[in-house]
C-alpha positions in Angstrom: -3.3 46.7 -30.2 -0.1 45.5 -31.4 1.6 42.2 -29.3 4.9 41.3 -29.2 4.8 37.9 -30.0 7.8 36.2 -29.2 8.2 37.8 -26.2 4.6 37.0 -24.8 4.7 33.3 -25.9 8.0 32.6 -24.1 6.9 34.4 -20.9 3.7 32.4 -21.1 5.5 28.8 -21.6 7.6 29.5 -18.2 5.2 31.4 -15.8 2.4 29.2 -16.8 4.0 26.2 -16.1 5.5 27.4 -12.7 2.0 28.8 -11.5 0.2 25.1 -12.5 3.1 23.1 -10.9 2.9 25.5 -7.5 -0.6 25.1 -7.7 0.4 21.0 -7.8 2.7 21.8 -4.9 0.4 23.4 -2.4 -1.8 20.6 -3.3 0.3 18.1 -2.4 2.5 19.2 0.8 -0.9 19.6 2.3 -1.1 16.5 3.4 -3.9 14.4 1.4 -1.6 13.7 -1.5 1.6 12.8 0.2 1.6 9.3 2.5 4.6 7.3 3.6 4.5 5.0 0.9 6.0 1.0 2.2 3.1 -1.1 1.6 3.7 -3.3 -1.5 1.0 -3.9 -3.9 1.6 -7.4 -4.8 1.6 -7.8 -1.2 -1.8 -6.5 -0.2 -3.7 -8.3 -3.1 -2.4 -11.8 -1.9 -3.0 -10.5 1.5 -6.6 -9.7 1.1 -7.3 -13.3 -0.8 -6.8 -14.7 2.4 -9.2 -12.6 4.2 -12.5 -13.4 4.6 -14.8 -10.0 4.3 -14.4 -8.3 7.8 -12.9 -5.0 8.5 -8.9 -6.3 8.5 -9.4 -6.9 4.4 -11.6 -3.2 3.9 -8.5 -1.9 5.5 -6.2 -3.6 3.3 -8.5 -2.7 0.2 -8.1 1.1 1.3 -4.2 1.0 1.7 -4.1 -0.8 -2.1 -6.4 2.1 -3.4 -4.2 4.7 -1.8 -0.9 3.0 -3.5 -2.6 3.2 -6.5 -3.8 7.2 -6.3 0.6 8.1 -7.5 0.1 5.4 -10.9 -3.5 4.7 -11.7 -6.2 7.2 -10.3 -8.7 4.7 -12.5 -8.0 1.7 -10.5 -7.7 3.5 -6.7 -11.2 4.4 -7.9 -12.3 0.6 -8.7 -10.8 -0.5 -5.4 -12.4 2.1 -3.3 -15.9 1.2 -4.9 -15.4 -2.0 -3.6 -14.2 -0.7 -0.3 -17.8 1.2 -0.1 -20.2 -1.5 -1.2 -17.9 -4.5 1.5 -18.1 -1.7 4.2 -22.3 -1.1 3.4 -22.8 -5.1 3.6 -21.0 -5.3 7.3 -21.9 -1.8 8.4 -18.3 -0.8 8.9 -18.7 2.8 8.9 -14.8 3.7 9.5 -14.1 2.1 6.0 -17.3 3.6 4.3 -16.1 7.3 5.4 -12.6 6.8 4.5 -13.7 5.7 1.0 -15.6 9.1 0.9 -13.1 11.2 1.8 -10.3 8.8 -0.8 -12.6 9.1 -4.1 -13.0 12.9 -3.0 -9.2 13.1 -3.6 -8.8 11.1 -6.6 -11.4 13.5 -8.4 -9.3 16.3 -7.4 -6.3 14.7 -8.5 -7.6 13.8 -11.9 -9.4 17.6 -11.9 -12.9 16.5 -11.6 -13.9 18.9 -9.0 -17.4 18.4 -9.4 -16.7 14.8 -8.5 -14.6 15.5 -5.9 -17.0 17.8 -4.4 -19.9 15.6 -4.5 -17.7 12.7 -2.6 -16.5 15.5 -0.1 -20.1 16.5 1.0 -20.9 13.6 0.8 -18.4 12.2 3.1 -19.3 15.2 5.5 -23.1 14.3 5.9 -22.2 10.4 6.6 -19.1 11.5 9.3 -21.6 14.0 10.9 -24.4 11.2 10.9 -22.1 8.4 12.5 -20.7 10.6 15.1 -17.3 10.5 13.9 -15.3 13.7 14.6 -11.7 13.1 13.0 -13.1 11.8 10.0 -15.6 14.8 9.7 -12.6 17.2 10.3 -10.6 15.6 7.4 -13.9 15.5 5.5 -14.4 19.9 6.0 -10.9 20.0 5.0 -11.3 18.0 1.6 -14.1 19.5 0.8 -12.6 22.7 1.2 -9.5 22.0 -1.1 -12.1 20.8 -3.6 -14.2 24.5 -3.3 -10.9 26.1 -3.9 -9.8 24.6 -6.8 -13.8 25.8 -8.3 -12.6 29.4 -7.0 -14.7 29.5 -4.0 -12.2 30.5 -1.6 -14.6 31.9 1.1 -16.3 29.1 1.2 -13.4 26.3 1.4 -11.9 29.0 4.1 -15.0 28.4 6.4 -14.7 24.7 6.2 -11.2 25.0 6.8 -11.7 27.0 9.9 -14.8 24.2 10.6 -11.8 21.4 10.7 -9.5 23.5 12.3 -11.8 24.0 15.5 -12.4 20.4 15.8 -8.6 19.3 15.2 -8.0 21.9 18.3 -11.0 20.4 20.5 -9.3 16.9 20.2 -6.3 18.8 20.8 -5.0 16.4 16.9 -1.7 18.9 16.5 -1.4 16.8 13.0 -4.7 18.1 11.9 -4.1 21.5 13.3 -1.1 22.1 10.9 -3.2 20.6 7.9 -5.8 23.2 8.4 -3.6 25.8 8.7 -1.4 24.6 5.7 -4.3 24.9 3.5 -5.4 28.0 5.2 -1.9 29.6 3.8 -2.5 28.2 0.5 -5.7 30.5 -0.1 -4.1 33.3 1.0 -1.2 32.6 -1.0 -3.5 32.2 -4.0 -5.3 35.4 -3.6 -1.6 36.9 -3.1 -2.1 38.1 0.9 1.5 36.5 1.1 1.7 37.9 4.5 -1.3 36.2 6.0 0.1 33.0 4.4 3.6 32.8 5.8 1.7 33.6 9.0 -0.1 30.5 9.2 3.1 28.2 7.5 5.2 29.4 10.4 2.0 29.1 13.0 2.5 25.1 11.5 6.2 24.7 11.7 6.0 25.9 15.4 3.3 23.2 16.2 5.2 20.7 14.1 8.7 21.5 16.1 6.4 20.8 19.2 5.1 18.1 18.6 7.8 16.3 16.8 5.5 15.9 13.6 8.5 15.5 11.1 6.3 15.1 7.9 4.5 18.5 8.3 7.2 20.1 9.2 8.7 19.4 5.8 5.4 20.0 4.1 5.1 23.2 6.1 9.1 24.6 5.0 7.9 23.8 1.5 5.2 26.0 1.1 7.2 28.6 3.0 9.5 28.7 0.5 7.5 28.9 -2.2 5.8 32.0 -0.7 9.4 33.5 -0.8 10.1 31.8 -4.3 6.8 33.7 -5.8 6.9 37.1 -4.0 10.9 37.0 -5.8 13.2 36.7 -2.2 15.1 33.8 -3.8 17.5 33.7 -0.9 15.0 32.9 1.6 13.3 31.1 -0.7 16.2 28.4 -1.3 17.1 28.3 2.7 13.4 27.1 3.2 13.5 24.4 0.3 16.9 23.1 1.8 15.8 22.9 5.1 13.0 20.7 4.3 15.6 18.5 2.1 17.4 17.8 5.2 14.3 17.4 7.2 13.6 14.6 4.6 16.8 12.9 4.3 16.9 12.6 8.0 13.0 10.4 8.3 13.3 8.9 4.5 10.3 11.2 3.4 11.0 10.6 -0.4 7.9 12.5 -1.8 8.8 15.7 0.2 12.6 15.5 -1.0 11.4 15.4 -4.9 9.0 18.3 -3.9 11.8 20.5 -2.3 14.4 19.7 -5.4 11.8 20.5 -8.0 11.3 24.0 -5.6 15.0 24.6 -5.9 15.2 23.6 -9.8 12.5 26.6 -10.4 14.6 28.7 -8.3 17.6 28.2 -10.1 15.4 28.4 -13.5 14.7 32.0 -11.8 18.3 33.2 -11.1 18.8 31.8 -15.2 21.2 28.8 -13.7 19.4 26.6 -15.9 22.2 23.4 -15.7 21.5 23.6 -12.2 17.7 23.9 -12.6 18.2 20.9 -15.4 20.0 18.9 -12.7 17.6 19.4 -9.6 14.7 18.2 -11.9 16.6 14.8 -13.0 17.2 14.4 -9.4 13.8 15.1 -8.5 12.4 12.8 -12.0 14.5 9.7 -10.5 12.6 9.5 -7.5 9.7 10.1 -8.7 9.6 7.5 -11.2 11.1 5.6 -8.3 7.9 6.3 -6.6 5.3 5.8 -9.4 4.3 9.3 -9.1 2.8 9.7 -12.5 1.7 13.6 -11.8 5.1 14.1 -10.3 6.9 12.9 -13.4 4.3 14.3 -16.0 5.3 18.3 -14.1 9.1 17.9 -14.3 8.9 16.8 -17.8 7.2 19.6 -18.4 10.0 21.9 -16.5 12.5 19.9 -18.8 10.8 21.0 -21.4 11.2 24.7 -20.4 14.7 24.6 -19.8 15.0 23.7 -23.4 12.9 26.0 -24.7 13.9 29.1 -22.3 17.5 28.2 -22.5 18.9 26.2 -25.4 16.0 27.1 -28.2 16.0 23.4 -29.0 11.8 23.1 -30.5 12.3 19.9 -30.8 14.2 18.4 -27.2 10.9 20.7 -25.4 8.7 19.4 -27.8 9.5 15.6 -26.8 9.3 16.8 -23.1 6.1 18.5 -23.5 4.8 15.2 -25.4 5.7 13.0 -23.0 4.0 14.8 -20.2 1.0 15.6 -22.2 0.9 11.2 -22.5 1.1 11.2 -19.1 -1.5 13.7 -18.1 -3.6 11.8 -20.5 -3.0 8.9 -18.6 -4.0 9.6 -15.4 -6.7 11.7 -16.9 -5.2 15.2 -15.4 -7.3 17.9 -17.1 -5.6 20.8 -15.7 -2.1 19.3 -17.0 -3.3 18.5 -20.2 -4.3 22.1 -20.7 -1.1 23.3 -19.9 0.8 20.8 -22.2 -1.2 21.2 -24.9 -0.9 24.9 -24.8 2.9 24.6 -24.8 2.7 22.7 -27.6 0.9 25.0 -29.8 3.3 27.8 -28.9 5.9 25.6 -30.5 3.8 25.2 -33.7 4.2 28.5 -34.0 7.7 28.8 -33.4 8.2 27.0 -35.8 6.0 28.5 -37.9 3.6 25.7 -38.5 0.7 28.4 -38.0 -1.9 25.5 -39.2 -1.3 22.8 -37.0 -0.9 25.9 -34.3 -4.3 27.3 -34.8 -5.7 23.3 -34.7 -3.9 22.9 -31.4 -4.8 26.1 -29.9 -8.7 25.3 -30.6 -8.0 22.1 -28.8 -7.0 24.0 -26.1 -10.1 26.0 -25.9 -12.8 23.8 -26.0 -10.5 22.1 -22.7 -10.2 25.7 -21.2 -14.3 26.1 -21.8 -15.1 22.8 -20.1 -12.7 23.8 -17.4 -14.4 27.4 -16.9 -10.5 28.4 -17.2 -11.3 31.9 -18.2 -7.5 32.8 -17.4 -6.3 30.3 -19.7 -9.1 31.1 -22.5 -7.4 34.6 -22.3 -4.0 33.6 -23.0 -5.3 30.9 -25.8 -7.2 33.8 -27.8 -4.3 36.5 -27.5 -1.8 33.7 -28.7 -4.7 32.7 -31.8 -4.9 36.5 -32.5 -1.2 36.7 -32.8 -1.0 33.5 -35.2 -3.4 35.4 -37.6 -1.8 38.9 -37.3 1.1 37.2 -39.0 -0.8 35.3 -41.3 -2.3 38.3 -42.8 -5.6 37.4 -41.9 -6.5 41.0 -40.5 -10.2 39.7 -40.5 -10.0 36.8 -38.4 -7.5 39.1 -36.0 -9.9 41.7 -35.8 -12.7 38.4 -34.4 -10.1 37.3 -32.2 -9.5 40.3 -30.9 -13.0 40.8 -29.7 -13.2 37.8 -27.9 -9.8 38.9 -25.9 -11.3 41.9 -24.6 -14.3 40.6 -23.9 -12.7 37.8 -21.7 -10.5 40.2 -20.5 -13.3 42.4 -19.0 -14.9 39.5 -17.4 -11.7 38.6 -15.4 -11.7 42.3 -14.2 -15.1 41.7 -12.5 -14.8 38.8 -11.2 -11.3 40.0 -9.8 -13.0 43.0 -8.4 -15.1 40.5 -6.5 -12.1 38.7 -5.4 -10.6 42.3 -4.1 -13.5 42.7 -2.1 -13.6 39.2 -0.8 -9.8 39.6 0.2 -10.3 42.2 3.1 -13.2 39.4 3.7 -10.4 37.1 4.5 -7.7 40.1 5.6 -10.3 40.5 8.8 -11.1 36.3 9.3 -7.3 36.4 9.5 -6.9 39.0 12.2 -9.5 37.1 14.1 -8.0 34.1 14.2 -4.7 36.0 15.2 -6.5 37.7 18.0 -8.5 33.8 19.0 -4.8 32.3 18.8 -3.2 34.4 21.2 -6.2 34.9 23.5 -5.6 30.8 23.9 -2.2 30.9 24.3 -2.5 33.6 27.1 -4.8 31.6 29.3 -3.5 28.5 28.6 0.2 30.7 29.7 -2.2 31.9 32.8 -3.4 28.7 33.7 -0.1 27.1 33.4 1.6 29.5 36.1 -1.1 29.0 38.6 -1.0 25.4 38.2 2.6 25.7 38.6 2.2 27.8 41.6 0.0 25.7 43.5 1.9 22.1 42.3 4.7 23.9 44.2 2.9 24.7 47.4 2.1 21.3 47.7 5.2 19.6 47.1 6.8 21.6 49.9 4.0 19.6 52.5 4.4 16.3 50.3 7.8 15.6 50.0 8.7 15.0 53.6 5.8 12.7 54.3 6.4 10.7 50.9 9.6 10.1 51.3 9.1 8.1 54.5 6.4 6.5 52.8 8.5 5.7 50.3 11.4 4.4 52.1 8.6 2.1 54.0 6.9 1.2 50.3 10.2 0.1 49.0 10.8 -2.0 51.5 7.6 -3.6 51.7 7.5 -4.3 47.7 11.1 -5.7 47.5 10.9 -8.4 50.0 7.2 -9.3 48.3 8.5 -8.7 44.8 11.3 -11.0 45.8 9.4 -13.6 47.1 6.7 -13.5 44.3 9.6 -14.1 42.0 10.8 -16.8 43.6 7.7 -18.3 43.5 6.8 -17.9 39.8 10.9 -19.2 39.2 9.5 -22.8 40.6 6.0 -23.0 39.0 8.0 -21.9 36.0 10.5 -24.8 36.7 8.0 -27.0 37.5 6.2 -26.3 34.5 8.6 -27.0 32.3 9.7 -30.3 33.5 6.1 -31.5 33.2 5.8 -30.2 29.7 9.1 -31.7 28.7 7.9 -35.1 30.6 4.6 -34.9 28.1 7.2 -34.3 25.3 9.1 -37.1 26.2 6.4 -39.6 26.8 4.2 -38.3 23.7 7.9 -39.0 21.9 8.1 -42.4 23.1 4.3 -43.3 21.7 5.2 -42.5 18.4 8.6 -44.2 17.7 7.0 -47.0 20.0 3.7 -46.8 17.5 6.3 -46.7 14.2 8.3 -49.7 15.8 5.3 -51.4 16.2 4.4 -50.8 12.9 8.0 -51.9 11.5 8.0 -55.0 13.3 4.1 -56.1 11.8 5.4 -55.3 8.6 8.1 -56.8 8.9 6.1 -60.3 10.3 3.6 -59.9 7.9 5.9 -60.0 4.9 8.3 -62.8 6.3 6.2 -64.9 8.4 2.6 -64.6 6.8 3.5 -64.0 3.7 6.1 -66.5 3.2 3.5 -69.0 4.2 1.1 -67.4 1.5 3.4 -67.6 -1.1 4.4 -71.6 0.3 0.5 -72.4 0.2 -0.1 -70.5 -3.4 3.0 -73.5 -4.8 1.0 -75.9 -3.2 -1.9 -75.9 -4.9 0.1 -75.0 -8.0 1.6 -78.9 -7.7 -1.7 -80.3 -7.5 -3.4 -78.7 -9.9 -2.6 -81.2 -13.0 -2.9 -83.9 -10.3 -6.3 -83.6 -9.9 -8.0 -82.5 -12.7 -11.6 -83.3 -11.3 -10.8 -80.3 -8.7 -9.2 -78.4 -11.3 -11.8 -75.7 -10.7 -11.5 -75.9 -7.3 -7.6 -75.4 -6.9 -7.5 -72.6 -9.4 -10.0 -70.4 -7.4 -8.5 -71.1 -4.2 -5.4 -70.0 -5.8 -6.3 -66.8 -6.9 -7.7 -66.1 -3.3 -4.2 -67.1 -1.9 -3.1 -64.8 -5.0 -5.0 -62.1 -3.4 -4.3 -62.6 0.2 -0.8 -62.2 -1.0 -0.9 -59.1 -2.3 -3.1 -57.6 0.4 -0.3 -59.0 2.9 2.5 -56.9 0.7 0.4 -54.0 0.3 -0.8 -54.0 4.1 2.8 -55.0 4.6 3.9 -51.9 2.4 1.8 -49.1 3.9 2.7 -50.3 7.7 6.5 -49.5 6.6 7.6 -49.6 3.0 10.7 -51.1 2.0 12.4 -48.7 0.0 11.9 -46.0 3.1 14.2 -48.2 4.9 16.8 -49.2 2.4 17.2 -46.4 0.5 15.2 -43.3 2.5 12.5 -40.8 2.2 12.6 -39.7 -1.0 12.9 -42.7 -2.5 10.2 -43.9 -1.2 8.2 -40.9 -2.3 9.1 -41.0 -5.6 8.0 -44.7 -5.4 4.7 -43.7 -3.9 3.7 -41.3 -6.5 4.8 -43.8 -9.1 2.3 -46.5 -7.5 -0.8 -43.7 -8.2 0.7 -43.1 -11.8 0.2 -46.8 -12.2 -3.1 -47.4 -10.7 -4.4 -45.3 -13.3 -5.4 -42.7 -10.9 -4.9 -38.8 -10.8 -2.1 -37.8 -12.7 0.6 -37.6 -9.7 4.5 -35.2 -10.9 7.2 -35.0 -8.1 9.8 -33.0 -8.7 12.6 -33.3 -6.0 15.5 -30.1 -5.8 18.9 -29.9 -3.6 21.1 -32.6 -2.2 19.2 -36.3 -1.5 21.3 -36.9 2.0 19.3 -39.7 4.4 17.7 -38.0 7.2 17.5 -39.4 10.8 15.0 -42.5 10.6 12.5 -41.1 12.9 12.4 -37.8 10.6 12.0 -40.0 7.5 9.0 -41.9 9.1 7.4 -38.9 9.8 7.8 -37.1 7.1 6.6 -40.0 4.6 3.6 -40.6 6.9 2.6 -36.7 6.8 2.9 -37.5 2.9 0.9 -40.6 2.6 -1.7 -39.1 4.9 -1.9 -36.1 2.1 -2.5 -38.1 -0.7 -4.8 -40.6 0.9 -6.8 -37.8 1.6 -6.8 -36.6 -2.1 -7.7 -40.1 -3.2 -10.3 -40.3 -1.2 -12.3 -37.3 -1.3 -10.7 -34.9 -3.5 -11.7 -36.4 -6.6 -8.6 -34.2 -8.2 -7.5 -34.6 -11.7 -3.6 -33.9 -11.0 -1.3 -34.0 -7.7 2.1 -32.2 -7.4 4.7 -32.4 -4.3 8.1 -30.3 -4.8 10.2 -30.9 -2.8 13.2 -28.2 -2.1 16.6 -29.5 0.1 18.1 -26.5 1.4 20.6 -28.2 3.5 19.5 -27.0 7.3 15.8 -27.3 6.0 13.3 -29.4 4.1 10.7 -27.5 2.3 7.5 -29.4 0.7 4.9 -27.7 -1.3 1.8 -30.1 -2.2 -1.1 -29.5 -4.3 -4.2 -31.0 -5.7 -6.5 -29.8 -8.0 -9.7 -31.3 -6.7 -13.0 -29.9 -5.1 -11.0 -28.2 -2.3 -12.6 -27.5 1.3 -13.1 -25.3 4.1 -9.8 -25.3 6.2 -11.7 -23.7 9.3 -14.3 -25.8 9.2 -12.2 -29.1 8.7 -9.9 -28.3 11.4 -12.8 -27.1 14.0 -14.4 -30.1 13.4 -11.3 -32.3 14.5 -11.0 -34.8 11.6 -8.6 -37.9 12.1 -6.7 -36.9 8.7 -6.1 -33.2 8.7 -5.3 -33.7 11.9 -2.7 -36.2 11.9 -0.5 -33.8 9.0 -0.9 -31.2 11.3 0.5 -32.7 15.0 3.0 -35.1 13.3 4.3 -31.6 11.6 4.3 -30.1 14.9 6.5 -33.3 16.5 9.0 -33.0 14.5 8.9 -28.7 14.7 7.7 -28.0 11.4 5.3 -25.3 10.4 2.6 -25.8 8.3 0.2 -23.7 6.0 -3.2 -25.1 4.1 -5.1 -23.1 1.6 -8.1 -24.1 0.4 -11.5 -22.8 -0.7 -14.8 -25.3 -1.8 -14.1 -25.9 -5.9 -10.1 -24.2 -5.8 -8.1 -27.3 -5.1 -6.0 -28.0 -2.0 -2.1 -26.6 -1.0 0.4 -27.6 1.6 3.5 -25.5 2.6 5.4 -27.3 4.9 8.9 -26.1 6.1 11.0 -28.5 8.4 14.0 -28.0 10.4 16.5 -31.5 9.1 19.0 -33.1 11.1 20.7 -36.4 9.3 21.9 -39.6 9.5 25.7 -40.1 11.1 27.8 -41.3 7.7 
């Protein structure tokens, strides 16, 4: 049998590559693959460290995994492991099936359908065993996309149709149009293109109903593609720009690079191939804007066409086909590894680098063998035939050449099967018809006789209500009014005694910090002037009486002491500088006090303008300070303490931090201790918000933000 080469390679590198990338496509615009993406990453993770393990951070752990499934299949797995063994320890069965029914998809994604079927039925026996109906719908319908990608479309029909029943018993209208999208898509793949735009347009009539703008995009998608396969290219494009605009309109980013790869392998079709090229860069800027590493890996790919189909330029489709073939590898896409790889050999050949061909093309069949791709394994042996036809090598043709045909016959069997199966679904199809419009007839039956009787009784209500109403109106008015005028003066009342608490608990604390200034203030001009007067004293008899030498000297150093107790007590009542030259003067002062005691290392790093704040706020602020690192001296047993402070000119904003033993912020604050609880109300007086984070053996942190009002100059 004599092949044209050139001819069959060239046809192989496009219609492969648009077959694989609509198989991508059904997959994706049927719903588990495309989610409103929003949630940032970074986001979740420091999230979730402030969760303890309860259901609030499994859901969080389940929203990072499903971030992940567009840019790292490998870590959405990891995530949803720990998702299944958190949700096992606290019985939360929600999270446990979702994880199911998440690492079901992944597989498929990655083109372990094995996998993905084992974590489908697997998800279907817990759903079933909990009681969980939506979740056991959405569980048929994964396992079902996972039996149709092994080519066991009867099967993942009648799990289909098992979702599909449910979804219409909870009367789910979202459900209902997945079901029927993926319905369509096995019809389209066994090419009953008729039954399949039935069900898309049974979708986009539910989704117009029920305002579902997500699957009505999804829905006009595979709609077109239908069209865009079965060669009506018009009505193929109308469908792919309707969905553009439905997706411009709600900010559905995923569906819009869908639709503009769709219209790039239209225009690839009608041989525009500068408008195919430029529907594919616009569709390869939002996907890398969306970390959709399949996404990008398929229009690279398509690139790669263009400049093979097009242009003839080996080497521009080679990088293309490279570069998607990395990506594939990446995310560990089986399926789109085959495909590159495959491409890849076909240029090889081109170029008539028959060695590294043949080498690439074996590659390609041990991959189509593990994948039970017998399709593909066709293709690769006719292509190896071909290489050695040309070589000369009449006896390794004539091997290769056996193995075609014997391929080839297999694929007619099993696609007799598949005939036969196809009136199977032909007649499960025209059931369904005859079930949907059964419904819709009674439900239109039911709806006129409701309508009839509703009628017959407005005609006797509507007298006798309207006096009632008249009457009712009446009544509630006046007793609306006066319950409002009643809830005006509690309301008023209420607030004068809350501001009267304000006012009075106001008046305690500058009263206690007056108090405190004036002590201070006594102790360091009255007490310890007469200290200091005492300590001269005894410094002018010491050499006068050298038989109480001894004595003096020790009653000295007590007077020494009670000194600098007086100054210290003195100091910590109401510290000098604080008054003279403000707040964060005094801070700086205060950390450079611990420096000098030899204690934990203590950095303050002070940023904006240094303007003096109102007294009061000063006082308070260095107390909520002092009462911070007292606490760290005392019990932290830290190594290092920082305090920034940041000056933002209508706020103050302090971040403190030790690094010492750390504690439990609940328990701390639930059991009402003098220190902790002192930060927190004096932040609260002068309308602050605070944040501590803390864990036993992580060190302490302080975020304090504080509205500033300053001094008159």
């Amino acid at each position: 049998m004599t092949l044209n080469i050139d001819n069959a390679m060239s046809h192989f590198i496009f219609k492969s590559t648009l077959y694989f990338l609509l198989g991508i496509l059904a997959f994706m615009s049927s719903g588990f693959c495309i989610g409103s993406r929003g949630y940032d990453v970074d986001s979740l993770k420091n999230l979730i460290k402030t969760h303890e393990n309860n259901t609030g951070r499994i859901n969080n752990l389940i929203l990072i995994a499903r971030e992940y499934k567009n840019s790292d299949l490998s870590a959405a797995n990891a995530w949803l492991d720990t998702v299944l063994s958190l949700s096992g320890q606290l019985g939360f069965k929600e999270g446990t099936a979702d994880a199911l029914i998440e690492k079901s998809n992944i597989y498929r994604m990655k083109g372990n359908i094995d996998s993905s079927a084992f974590f489908g039925e697997k998800a279907i026996q817990f759903c079933d065993s909990v009681n969980d109906p939506k979740r056991l719908a959405d569980s048929y319908l994964c396992y079902g996309s996972s039996l149709r990608l092994k080519g066991e479309n009867e099967k993942a029909f009648q799990y289909y149709k098992k979702g599909l029943n449910i979804y219409m018993g909870n009367g789910d209208s979202s459900g209902i149009v997945q079901a029927y999208n993926r319905m369509g898509i096995i019809y389209e793949k066994r090419s009953l293109y008729d039954s399949a735009i039935y069900y898309y347009h049974h979708s986009i009539r539910i989704c117009k109903n029920s305002g579902d703008q997500k699957g009505m995009s999804a829905a006009l998608i595979n709609l077109g593609k239908v069209y865009h396969i079965t060669g009506d290219l018009g009505n193929s494009k109308k469908y792919f720009l309707e969905s553009i605009d439905y997706s411009k309109r709600y900010g559905n980013l995923q569906h819009y690079a869908l639709a503009l790869v769709n219209l790039g392998m239209v225009a690839f079709d009608e041989m525009d191939f500068n408008r195919a090229l430029e529907y594919y860069n616009q569709s390869l800027e939002i996907s890398e804007q969306l970390r959709d590493l399949p996404g990008v890996a398929n229009l690279y790919n398509n690139i790669g066409n263009i400049y093979f189909e097009q242009k003839k330029d080996y080497n521009k489709a080679l990088e293309y086909y490279q570069k998607a073939l990395s990506l594939f590898r990446e995310i560990g896409h089986k399926d789109g590894m085959l495909i590159n790889l495959m491409n890849i050999a076909v240029i090889y050949e081109k170029r008539g680098n028959y060695t590294a061909a043949l080498s690439m093309n074996d590659t390609c069949l041990l991959l189509a063998k593990e994948r039970e791709d017998l399709k593909s394994q066709k293709t690769i042996y006719k292509n190896i035939l071909a290489i050695y036809r040309q070589t000369g090598d009449h006896k390794m043709a004539l091997d290769y050449q056996d193995k075609y045909y014997e391929i080839k016959d297999s694929i007619f069997n099993i696609d007799k099967a598949k005939a036969i199966a196809d009136l199977t679904l032909k007649y499960e199809k025209e059931k369904d018809q005859a079930l949907i419009l059964t419904l819709e007839n009674e439900n239109l039956a039911k709806d006129l006789d409701l309508k009839r009787r509703t009628n017959e009784k407005n005609i006797f209500l509507f007298a006798a209500l309207g006096v009632i109403c008249i009457v009712l109106f009446l009544f509630i008015f006046y007793r609306f009014k006066a319950k409002k005028d009643k809830i005006i003066a509690q309301q008023k009342i209420k607030q004068l005694e809350e501001e009267k608490k304000l006012l009075a608990a106001r008046a305690i604390v500058e009263g206690q910090e007056e108090e405190r200034k004036r002590l201070a203030k006594e102790l360091h001009d009255g007490l310890g002037v007469l200290l200091a007067t005492a300590k001269m004293q005894f410094s002018a008899i010491k050499d006068k009486s050298p038989e109480n030498k001894p004595l003096i000297e020790k009653a000295h150093k007590l007077l020494e002491q009670a000194s600098g107790d007086v100054r210290k007590i003195s100091h910590n009542m109401m510290p000098g500088l604080l008054t003279k030259f403000g707040f964060f003067e005094a801070t700086e002062d205060l950390f450079d006090q611990i420096n000098d005691a030899k204690g934990p290392r203590a950095v303050i790093k002070i940023e904006g303008e240094l303007a003096r704040l109102t007294e009061n706020l000063e006082i308070m602020l260095y107390r909520v300070v002092q009462e911070m690192v007292n606490n760290t001296l005392k019990h932290a047993n830290a190594q290092n303490i920082s305090l920034i402070l940041t000056h933002t000119g209508h706020h103050l904003h302090l971040q403190y931090a030790d690094d010492g033993k750390g504690f439990n912020v609940q328990e701390i604050m639930e059991a009402k201790t003098i220190g902790l609880n002192s930060i927190v109300s004096r932040v609260k007086f002068i309308n602050g918000t605070i944040s501590i984070e803390s864990e036993p053996g992580k060190g302490s942190k302080y975020i304090i933000q504080i509205p500033v009002s300053y001094r008159p100059q």
